[in-house]
Structure formats: C-alpha cells, structure tokens
C-alpha angles and dihedrals in degrees: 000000000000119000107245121240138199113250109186130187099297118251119272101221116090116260107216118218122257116281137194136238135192117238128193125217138043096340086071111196090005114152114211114212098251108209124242119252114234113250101213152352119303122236102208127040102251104050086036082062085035083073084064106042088260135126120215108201141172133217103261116216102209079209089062102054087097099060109090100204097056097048096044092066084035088058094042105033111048136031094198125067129183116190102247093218107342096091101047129107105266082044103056102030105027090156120037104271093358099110116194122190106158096108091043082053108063086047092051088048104044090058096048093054087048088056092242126133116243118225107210111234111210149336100173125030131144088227131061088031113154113249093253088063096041084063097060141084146164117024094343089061095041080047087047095054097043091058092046094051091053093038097056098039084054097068094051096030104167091357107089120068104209132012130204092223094179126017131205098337093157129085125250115247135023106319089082085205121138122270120277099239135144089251085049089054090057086072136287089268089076100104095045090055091050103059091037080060099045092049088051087051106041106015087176103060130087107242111215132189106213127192141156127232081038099109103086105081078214100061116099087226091063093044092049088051094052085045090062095039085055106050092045089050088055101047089041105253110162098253111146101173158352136244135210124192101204102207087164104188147156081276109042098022123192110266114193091238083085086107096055084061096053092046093048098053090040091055088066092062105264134128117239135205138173101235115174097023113179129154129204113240085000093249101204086226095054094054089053106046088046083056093042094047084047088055092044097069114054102220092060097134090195143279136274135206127209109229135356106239127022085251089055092062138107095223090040088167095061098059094221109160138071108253112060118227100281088045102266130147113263116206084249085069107060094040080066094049097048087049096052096048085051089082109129111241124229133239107298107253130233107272102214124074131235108278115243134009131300149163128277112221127195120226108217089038107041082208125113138254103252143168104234120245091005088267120157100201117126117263096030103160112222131222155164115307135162107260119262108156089238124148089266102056089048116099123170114217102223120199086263102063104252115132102223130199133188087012103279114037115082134210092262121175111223092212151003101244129088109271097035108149120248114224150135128287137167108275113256097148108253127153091241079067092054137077149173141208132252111180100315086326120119102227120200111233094213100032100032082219117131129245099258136183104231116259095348092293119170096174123106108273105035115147119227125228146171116271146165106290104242098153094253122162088242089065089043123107149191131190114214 
C-alpha cells in the first residue's frame, strides 16, 4: 500500500514551468533547471521564507494540541516544528532502555498532517537527563548515550529533518572552556562520538550543534564553538550545521555582528539556523534584522521561534513572540513578514518548458535518474545508474511541472520530511508529483526539499530522497 502523504492547500504563487540553459564546458549541450521567480508577497511566515528556500518554524507543546487557538496559527503560520520537550532525554527514555515516545509522537504527527517538517531536539544535553542517567559516569554513562542516540534515531529514522545532536556543551562566561557536566567528565571526545554515532544511525538527517550566548562573533563561548566546528570540519567528523538559539535579552542583547557569526560558520562549510529565537519585549526592528541577517548567508537553513503565543513561552513575562496571548499579530510580526517577502527576486524564467523527453544527470555522479530494473510498478523508488538513453532514463518535463517517464508515471515524492523517498507513481496531478528548479536544484513543489542523491552517493544504485536543499553537487542536475 502506498505511503500517505500530506497534500495541503497548494501555493498561491504561480509555479513557472521548467525552463532550459545553456552551459559551457565538459557537460556539452547540457541544459541546467533554471528556478521560478515568486510572483508576490506572501500572507503567513512560513510560505513568505519559502520564497527563499527557508523554513520558518515554532517550538510545538504536545499539551497544547488541544487548544484551538494555538494550533490554528501553528497550522497557518509556520511549515517547521521542534518539539519543545518531547523529544528530550528524560521524555523518550524515562527508564534505562525503556524508550517512550508517545508524547514526542503526537508532536511528530501532528506536524506531518499539517504538511510541516519536524527538527529533532535533542539526543544528548547535560540538562533534562532521567535520574538513572543522572546516576552514571564514565563508560556506563558514554555507553548510555550512545544507546539513547540510536535508539532514538531509530524510531524516526529518515523522518526528521535536523537533529540537535548535541545541545548547550560549552561553559557560560569568558573561559570559553567546555561545560562541566557529567557527559563532559566521560572524556573530551563526547561530542565527537556523539555525532559519528548519529550519522551511522540516521545518515539522512542534518546533524546540528546547538547552543545559546553564542550569537556575538566577540564572546569566548562563540569562538570556542568555531573553534570545535573547525577543527571537526577539518578531521572529517559528520557535523552539517549549527544551531543558535537567539534568546536576545536585557542580558545577552542582540549586536549586529550576528551576521558575522552566521557567515562565519557558514564559511567552514556548515550549514546555520536560528533555532529557539525569542526576544525580549519583541522589538519589531530586532526581529527584522535577525530575519534579514538570516537572509543575508546562504546556507541559513531558517528560523525558529520559540513558542507560538507570549503566554507559550518559557520567559512569559518577557513577551517575546510574535502572537500575543489571545492570538493576535504583534508589530513584530509583520516587521518579519515583510522581511521575509523583501527578498529580491531573480531573472523570470522562460514558461515553457523544454519539447520532448530527456536524462537527468547528476553533477557530482555523471550517472542518470533511473527507475531500477525498468519496472513500471508504483512506488518504485529511483536511483543513480550509468546512462544508457533507455525508457527508463527518459522523463518528459509537462507545463505543470511532473517529470514523467514511460508516458504516464510521474516523479512523486512519497512524503514532506527529509529523507522521503522519491518514486513513481501513477500521474494524478498532486503537488507532491511537481517540481521546480532552483539553479541546477529539483525543487519539490509540496516539501520545498531538493532532489537529492542519499548521502552524497555517486555509485550505481544510490536512492534518491528528499532532502534539505544546501546547494550541494549531489542535489545538482542536468538535463542532456
């Protein structure tokens, strides 16, 4: 049986067709996908950063799911959602191999039936440990964390689009040491170990590091950290992002060299996102520059709020969101949407798509987009193969954005989330069967995740997903 998948109201921007240009170089007559401009300004946060390539999320309660006032904004606002405690340690493995993930769940599922992509929060953390894991050191407790982080990535294996991996390591203040917590007292190796095993468990997933006071490019603590990301980045340990949790306050205030920081991370070849944003007294000019500075580095993955109303969130008393307590628009709100629907535009493509049918090469692979075995049956997951200019290598772009083989199956993304697996499937005309371009990318029309060869493989055989768009050559095509 076929996997359901979310299909929400479609966007009402106008979707171009897929259009053609000409590259130079040792790709020949190769034709790059060429994206679709947006064609106005966008009403609600999260389709106003979809212009961009950006999510704009909020921290879910699963308590509050039954309040009507909070999901409906939930459900019309933002298109990212991180469980704001669910899927924490003490949550998910109250007891020591018990694992419990019935709270973290409906969380999880509510997002997904509202067509929204879930950011996993968080596998390994100092704090909201269980007491039996309180209780342990030295190799019992390493032991313990590696079992929990499998554990856990088990469960939503290829469903969740970012992990905190590891959450908050390095000390407050000007030492710009590490945190003297029980994980830190296994060995300085802990957080190392922890993303090599997250990558083994979930190779899908983005793994993120996520920490607070990290925002000013001048604090020790944010040094330190760059320092770490660095040097993994260097010796090869499976770190894809950082996160910053933007609790802007009276006692760590917003400085405009935020954006130094993201640029920075981002230069070592990371991806960045704000992840907890709050902001104390909501000041309609903060919230902007944070969006703008978010705009302003490519590999800004997307922002989070923490919280959906002032009276949802952790520091109440500080009003720091954008809904006020009965649900209504705070200025601050509208100073992030119009930020959000500021973004230039780029050159208006050519409507009509390319005549006839053609291959979809990968760049980093060389090799083709084809259905395995040349079968025809629905859910046929497609990979990597050398090109051969066989029927089932051939997709015809339509007006309407499918990629259709054989005549009459479409491209069709079984999901939402990253890791969704890409197939064919009869043609019925959804949005999870169309896509558009974005500079050489394959854009789902639905998810707003790329076409993307799983975990950068190039070799014969490698499924393709959907994943987080980053720009990567593995999410890169040509068609010949």
């Amino acid at each position: 049986m076929r996997s359901p998948i979310v299909r929400p109201p479609r966007l009402r921007r106008k979707i171009g067709g897929l259009c053609a240009a000409l590259i130079v170089g040792v790709l020949g007559s190769a034709t790059v996908l060429v994206a679709p401009d947006s064609q106005a300004a966008e009403s609600t946060l999260g389709r106003a950063a979809a212009q961009s390539g950006r999510y704009f999320g909020t921290a879910i309660a699963s308590g509050k799911l039954g309040d009507s006032t909070y999901t409906t904004i939930a459900a019309r606002e933002f298109d990212s959602v991180t469980a704001e405690n669910e899927m924490k340690i003490d949550a998910t493995e109250p007891q020591q191999g018990q694992f419990n993930f019935t709270a973290a769940d409906r969380v999880y599922n509510w997002a997904v039936q509202n067509g929204k992509q879930v950011r996993g929060h968080t596998l390994a953390w100092h704090s909201q440990q269980p007491g039996w894991m309180q209780n342990l050191s030295g190799s019992a407790l390493r032991q313990a964390m590696i079992n929990h982080i499998n554990g856990v990535m088990a469960h939503y294996k290829g469903k969740i689009a970012q992990w905190d991996v590891v959450n908050e390591a390095f000390a407050d203040g000007t030492s710009g040491a590490r945190r003297d917590s029980n994980l830190q007292r296994t060995g300085n190796d802990w957080i190392e170990v922890a993303f090599r095993t997250a990558r083994a468990a979930d190779p899908a997933a983005k793994l993120c590091y996520n920490d607070y006071n990290v925002e000013n490019w001048n604090w020790a603590k944010t040094q330190a950290m760059y320092a770490m990301v660095r040097d993994f980045k260097q010796r090869g340990v499976p770190i894809d992002c950082v996160g910053f949790q933007a609790h802007f306050n009276s006692g760590s205030p917003y400085d405009s060299n935020f954006r130094t920081t993201l640029q920075s991370f981002a230069a070592l070849g990371v991806d960045v996102a704000i992840t907890e944003l709050d902001i104390q007294g909501a000041s309609p000019t903060t919230y902007a520059n944070v969006t703008n500075d978010c705009l302003a580095v490519p590999r800004c993955l997307g922002i989070t709020v923490w919280g959906v109303r002032d009276t949802d969130s952790w520091r109440a008393e500080q009003t720091p969101l954008l809904f006020n307590g009965d649900g209504s628009k705070k200025p601050a709100y509208t100073s992030v949407l119009n930020a959000l629907n500021a973004v230039s535009p780029g050159p208006t493509p050519t409507p009509t798509p390319p005549p006839g049918s053609g291959q979809i090469k990968g760049i980093a692979s060389g090799r083709c987009l084809d259905v395995p075995g040349a079968s025809t049956a629905d859910g046929t997951q497609v990979q990597l193969w050398d090109c051969n200019n066989r029927a089932n290598q051939q997709w015809t772009h339509t007006a309407t954005g499918e990629l259709r083989v054989y005549g009459d199956k479409c491209l069709d993304a079984a999901g939402t989330g990253n890791g969704a697996r890409v197939q064919i499937y009869s043609c019925w005309g959804g949005d999870n069967q169309k896509w558009r371009n974005s500079d050489g990318s394959i854009v789902g029309v639905q998810s707003g995740l790329c076409l993307d060869a799983v975990a950068n493989g190039t070799a014969n055989g490698t499924q393709i997903q959907l994943y987080s768009c980053w720009n990567g050559a593995n999410q890169r095509w040509t068609r010949t």
